[in-house]
N, C-alpha and C positions, 0 to 999 in steps of 0.2 A: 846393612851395617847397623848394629845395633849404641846407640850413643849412651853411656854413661853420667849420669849425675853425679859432678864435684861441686860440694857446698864449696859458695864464696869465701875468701878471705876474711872477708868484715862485711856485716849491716848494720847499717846506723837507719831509726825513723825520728822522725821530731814531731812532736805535738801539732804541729801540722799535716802531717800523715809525707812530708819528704824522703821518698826513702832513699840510701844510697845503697849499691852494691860493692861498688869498684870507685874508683877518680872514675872513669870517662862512666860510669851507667848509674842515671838516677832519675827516677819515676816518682809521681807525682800518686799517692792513694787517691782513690775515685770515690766518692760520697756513692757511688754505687756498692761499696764493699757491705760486706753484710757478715751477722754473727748469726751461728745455727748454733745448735745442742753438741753437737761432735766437733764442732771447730768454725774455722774462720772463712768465709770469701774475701780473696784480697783482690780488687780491680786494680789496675793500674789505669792511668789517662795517660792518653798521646800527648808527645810536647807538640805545639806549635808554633813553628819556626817561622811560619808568614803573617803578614799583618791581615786582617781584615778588613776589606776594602766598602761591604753591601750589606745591610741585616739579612739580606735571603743569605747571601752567600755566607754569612754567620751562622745562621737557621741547617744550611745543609750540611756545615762541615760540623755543626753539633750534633748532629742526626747521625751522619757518615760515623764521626768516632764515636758514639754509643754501640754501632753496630762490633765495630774491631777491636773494642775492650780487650785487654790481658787478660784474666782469670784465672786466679790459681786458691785450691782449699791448702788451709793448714790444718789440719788433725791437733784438737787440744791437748792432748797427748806426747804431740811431740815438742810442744816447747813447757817450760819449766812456770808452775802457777805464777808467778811474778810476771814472765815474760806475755803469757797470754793475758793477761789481765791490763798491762798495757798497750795493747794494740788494740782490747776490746774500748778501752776505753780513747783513744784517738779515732776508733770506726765512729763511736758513736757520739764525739764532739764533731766529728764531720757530718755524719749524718742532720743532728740538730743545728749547725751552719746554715746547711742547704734548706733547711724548712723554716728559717726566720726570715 
């Protein structure tokens, strides 16, 4: 059965890299995201719903979700110069976050 892509309703991101899709679906941009020549990598990060109890056990489930990352490319192309120029520029205040 072959499934169908319907763009969402609405996406909202914030200068935080929050993005929403819907009320109940919203992912967090990953300092992993990256900007290429043709367009965008957009990571997503898992929420984490339990507290952390151990640094190992902090250590593993940071390791764990690096592996199971979201990943999806946007084609520059397909969003409108204003729109991509805003996302490149929230990749890459996240990106200089993670590296101070």
């Amino acid at each position: 059965m072959r499934k169908i892509y319907t763009q969402p309703d609405s996406f909202t991101i914030n200068i935080l890299g929050e993005c929403q899709f819907s009320p109940n679906n919203k992912k967090q941009l990953s300092p992993a995201s990256r900007i290429a020549f043709w367009g965008c990598w957009l990571v997503f990060e898992k929420q984490s719903s339990s507290t952390i109890e151990t640094p190992n056990k902090a250590l593993f489930e940071k390791l764990l979700a690096k592996l199971t990352l979201n990943g999806y490319f946007i084609f520059k192309t397909s969003l409108s110069p204003k729109q991509y120029s805003r996302i490149c520029r929230i990749i890459l205040r996240l990106n200089n976050v993670t590296e101070n």
